[in-house]
C-alpha positions as CSV (number, residue, x, y, z in Angstrom):
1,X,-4.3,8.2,11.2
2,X,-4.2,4.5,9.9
3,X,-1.2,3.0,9.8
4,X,0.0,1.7,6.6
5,X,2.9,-0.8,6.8
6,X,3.0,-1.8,3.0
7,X,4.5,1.6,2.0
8,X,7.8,0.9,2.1
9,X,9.4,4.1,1.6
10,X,12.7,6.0,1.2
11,X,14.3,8.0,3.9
12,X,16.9,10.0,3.3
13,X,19.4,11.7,5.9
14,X,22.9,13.3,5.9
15,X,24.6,10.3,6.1
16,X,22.2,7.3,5.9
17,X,19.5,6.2,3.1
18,X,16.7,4.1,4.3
19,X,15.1,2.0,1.6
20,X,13.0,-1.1,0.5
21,X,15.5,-4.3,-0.1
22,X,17.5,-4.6,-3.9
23,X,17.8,-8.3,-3.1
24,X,20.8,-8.9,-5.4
25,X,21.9,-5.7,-3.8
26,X,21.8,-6.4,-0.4
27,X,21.8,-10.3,0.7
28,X,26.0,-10.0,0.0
29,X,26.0,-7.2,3.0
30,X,23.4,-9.3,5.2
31,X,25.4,-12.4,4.8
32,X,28.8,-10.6,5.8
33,X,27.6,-8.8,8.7
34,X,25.7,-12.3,10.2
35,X,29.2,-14.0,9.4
36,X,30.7,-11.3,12.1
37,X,30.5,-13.3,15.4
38,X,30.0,-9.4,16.8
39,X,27.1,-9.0,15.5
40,X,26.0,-12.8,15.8
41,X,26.3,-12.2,19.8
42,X,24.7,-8.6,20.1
43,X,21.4,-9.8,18.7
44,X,21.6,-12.7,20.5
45,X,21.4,-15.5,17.3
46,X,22.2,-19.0,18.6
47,X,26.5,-19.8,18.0
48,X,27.0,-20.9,14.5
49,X,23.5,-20.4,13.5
50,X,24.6,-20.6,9.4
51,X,22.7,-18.0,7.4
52,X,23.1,-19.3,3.5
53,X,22.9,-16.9,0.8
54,X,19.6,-18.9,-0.3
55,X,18.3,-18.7,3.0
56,X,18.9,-14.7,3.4
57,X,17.4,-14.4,-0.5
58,X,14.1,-16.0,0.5
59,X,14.3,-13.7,3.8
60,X,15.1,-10.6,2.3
61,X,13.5,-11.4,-0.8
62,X,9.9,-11.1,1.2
63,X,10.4,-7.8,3.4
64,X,9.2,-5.4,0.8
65,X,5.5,-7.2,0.8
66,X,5.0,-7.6,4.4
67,X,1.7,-4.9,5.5
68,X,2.2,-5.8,8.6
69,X,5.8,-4.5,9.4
70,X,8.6,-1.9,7.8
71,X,11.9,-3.3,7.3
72,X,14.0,-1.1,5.2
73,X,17.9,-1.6,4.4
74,X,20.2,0.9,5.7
75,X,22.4,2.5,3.2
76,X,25.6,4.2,3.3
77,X,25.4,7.5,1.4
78,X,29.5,8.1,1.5
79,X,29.7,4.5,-0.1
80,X,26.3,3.7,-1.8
81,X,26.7,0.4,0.4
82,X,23.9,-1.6,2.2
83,X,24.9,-1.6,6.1
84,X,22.2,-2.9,7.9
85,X,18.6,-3.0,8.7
86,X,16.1,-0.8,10.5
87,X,12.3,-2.5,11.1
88,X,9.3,-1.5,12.8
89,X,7.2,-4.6,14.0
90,X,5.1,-6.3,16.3
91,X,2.1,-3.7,15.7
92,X,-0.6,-3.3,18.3
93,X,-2.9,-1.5,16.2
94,X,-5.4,-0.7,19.4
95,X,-2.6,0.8,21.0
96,X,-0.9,2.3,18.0
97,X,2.6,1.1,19.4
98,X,5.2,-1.4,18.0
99,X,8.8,-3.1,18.6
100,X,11.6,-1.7,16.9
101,X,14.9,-3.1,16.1
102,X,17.7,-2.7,14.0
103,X,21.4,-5.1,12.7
104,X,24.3,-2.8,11.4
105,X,27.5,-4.5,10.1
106,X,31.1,-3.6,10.6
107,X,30.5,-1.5,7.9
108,X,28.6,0.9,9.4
109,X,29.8,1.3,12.5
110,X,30.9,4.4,14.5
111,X,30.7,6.9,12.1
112,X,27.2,7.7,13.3
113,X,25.1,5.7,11.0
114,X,22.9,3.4,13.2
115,X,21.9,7.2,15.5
116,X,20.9,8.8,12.0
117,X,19.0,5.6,10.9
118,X,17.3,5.2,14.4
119,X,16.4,8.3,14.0
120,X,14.7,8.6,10.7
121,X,12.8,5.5,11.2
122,X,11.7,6.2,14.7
123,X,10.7,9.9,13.0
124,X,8.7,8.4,10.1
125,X,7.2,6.0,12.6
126,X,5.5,8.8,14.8
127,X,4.9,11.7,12.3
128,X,4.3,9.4,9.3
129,X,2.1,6.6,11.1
130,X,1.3,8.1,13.7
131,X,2.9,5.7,16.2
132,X,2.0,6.4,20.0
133,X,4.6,4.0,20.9
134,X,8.1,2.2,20.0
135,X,9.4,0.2,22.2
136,X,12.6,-2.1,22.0
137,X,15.2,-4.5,23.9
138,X,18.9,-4.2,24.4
139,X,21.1,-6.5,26.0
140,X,23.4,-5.6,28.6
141,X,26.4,-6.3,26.9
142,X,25.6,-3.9,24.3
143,X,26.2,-0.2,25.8
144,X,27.0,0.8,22.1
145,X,23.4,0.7,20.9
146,X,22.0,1.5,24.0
147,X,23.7,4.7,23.9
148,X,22.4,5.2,20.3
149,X,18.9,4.7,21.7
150,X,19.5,7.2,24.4
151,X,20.5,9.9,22.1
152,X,17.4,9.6,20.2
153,X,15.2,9.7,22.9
154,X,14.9,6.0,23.9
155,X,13.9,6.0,27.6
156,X,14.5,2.8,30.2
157,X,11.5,1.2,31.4
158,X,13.1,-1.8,33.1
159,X,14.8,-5.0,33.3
160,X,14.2,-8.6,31.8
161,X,16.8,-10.7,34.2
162,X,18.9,-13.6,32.2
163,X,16.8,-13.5,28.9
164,X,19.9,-14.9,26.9
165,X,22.4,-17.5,27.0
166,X,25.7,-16.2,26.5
167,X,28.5,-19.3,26.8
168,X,28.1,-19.6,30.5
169,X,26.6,-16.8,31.7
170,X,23.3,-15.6,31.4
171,X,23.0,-11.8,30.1
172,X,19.6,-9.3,30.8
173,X,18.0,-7.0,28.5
174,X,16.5,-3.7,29.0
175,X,13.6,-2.4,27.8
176,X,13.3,0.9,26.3
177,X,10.4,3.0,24.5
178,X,10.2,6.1,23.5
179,X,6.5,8.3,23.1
180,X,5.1,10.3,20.7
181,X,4.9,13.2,22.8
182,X,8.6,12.9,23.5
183,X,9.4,12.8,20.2
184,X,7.2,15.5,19.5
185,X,9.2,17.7,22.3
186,X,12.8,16.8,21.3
187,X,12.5,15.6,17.5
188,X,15.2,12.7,18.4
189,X,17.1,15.1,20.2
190,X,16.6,15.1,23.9
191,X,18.5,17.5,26.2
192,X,21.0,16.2,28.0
């Protein structure tokens, strides 16, 4: 099965709507959410790296043409709000495997959002492209998401030592992947 990257499509979950990027719609949500020095430090961007509504447009503005890699906004179907971002990249075509990460604002969080989103994309990434692999990195200051990634499935692999700069300190990430024939024995729901 080939996989097709430039299909941007629409996801849609109990809580959560995945979707290509409404530009106008969505740079206001992006722009907030980088602004939140939470989310600034959990995916590790530089201190006071600025992120200009310009800058975000031309980002943003791109994401829906890229065949190489699937970013798709995360909506909020309570509020019809844009929350974050879910994208599949770094494709190794022999392999069939790819990174995955994903940004959710204060607005989404902890009402089970960012679980529902992983979920769907991870699900469309293995039944849809038929995905061998998806692997990521979390940092160890972040047990929220890593949890997330645990209750989909996400398994630990190991440990990069002192991969970011945190003030003073110096913080490790974990790697984590998940396979299709887990996914294909659990769905996104491992036991356990």
């Amino acid at each position: 099965m080939p996989v097709d990257f430039s299909v941007k499509p629409t996801l849609t979950g109990d809580r959560v709507v995945l979707r290509p990027f409404v530009v106008d719609d969505d740079v206001a949500a992006f722009q907030d959410a980088l602004a939140d020095p939470e989310v600034a430090r959990l995916t590790g961007s530089p201190p006071g790296d600025a992120f200009d509504l310009n800058r975000l447009r031309a980002w943003y503005g791109t994401r829906n043409s890229q065949p190489d890699r699937l970013d798709l906004a995360v909506v909020d179907r309570a509020t019809g709000a844009c929350v974050g971002e879910v994208v599949l990249n770094e494709w190794d075509g022999h392999n069939r495997s790819c990174n995955f990460r994903t940004l959710i604002g204060p607005a989404g969080r902890d009402r089970g959002l960012g679980t529902e989103a992983v979920r769907l994309i991870v699900g469309y990434g293995f039944e849809q492209l038929g995905l061998h692999r998806i692997s990521l990195e979390v940092f160890a200051f972040n047990p929220r998401a890593r949890r997330v990634y645990e209750k989909v499935g996400f398994v630990a692999e190991g440990t990069l030592r002192q991969v970011l700069r945190d003030g003073d300190d110096w913080v490790d990430a974990t790697v984590m992947s998940i396979l299709a024939p887990e996914w294909a024995a659990h769905r996104g729901y491992p036991a356990g």
